[in-house]
N, C-alpha and C positions, 0 to 999 in steps of 0.2 A: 437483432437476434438471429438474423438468418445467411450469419457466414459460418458456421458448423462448429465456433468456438464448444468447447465443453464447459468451461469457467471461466467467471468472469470476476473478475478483481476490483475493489473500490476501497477507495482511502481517505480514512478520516471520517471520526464523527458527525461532521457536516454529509456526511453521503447516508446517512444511515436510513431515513425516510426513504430513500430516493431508492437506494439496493433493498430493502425490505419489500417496494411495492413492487417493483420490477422481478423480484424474485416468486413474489405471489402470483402474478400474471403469465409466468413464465417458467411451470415447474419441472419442465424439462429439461432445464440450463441448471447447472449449480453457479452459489453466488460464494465468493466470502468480502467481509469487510475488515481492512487493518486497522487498529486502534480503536472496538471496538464489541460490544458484548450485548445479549439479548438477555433476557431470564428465560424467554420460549422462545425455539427456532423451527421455524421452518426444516420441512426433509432435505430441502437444498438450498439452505444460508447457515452458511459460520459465520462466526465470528473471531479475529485473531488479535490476540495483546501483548503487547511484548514490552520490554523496558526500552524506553527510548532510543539507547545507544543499542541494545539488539535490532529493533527495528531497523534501524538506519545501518549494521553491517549486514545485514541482510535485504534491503534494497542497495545497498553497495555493493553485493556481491551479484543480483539478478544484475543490475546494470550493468557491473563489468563484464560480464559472462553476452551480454545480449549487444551492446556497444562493437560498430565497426569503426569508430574514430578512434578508439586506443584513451578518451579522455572522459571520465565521466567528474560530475559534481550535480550538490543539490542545489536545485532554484527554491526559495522561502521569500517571503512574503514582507516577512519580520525577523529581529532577531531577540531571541527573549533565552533565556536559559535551556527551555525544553528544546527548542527550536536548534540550538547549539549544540545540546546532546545528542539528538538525533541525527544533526548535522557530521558532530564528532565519528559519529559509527559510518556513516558515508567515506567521512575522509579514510578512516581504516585501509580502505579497497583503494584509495587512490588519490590523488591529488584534486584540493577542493578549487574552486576558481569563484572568488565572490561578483556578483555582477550589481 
């Protein structure tokens, strides 16, 4: 917490324990989490949700915009349909590369 970020980003429901406690101990940082909602928030944690395939042109579009190799794609885990949707709005911004 002490390189002067103002916000800090986490993703994915799996993070949600983990940006909640850290945002509690730390209320001087703003938190948000993608894919993601509380019913009570904290004065500095969002929460943000989006439809898959927005999600994913919109981390396609941070990527390309922040990207110095000119080549961005998603790394996933699995490939399931959600996973493919999301995947789909990445490719939007650019050429996917399966690994």
């Amino acid at each position: 917490m002490s390189d002067g970020s103002d916000l800090r980003i986490s993703v994915g429901w799996g993070m949600s324990e983990a940006t909640s406690s850290t945002a509690k101990t730390n209320p001087g940082v703003d938190f948000a989490l993608v894919d993601y909602f509380w019913d009570v928030y904290l004065d500095n944690l969002r929460g943000i949700t989006l439809a898959e395939d927005e999600a994913g042109y919109l981390a396609g579009t941070l990527t390309g915009l922040m990207t110095q190799a000119d080549v961005v794609g998603p790394v996933r885990r699995n490939v399931c349909p959600r996973s493919s949707t999301l995947c789909g709005g990445v490719s939007q911004r650019g050429p996917v590369r399966e690994r």
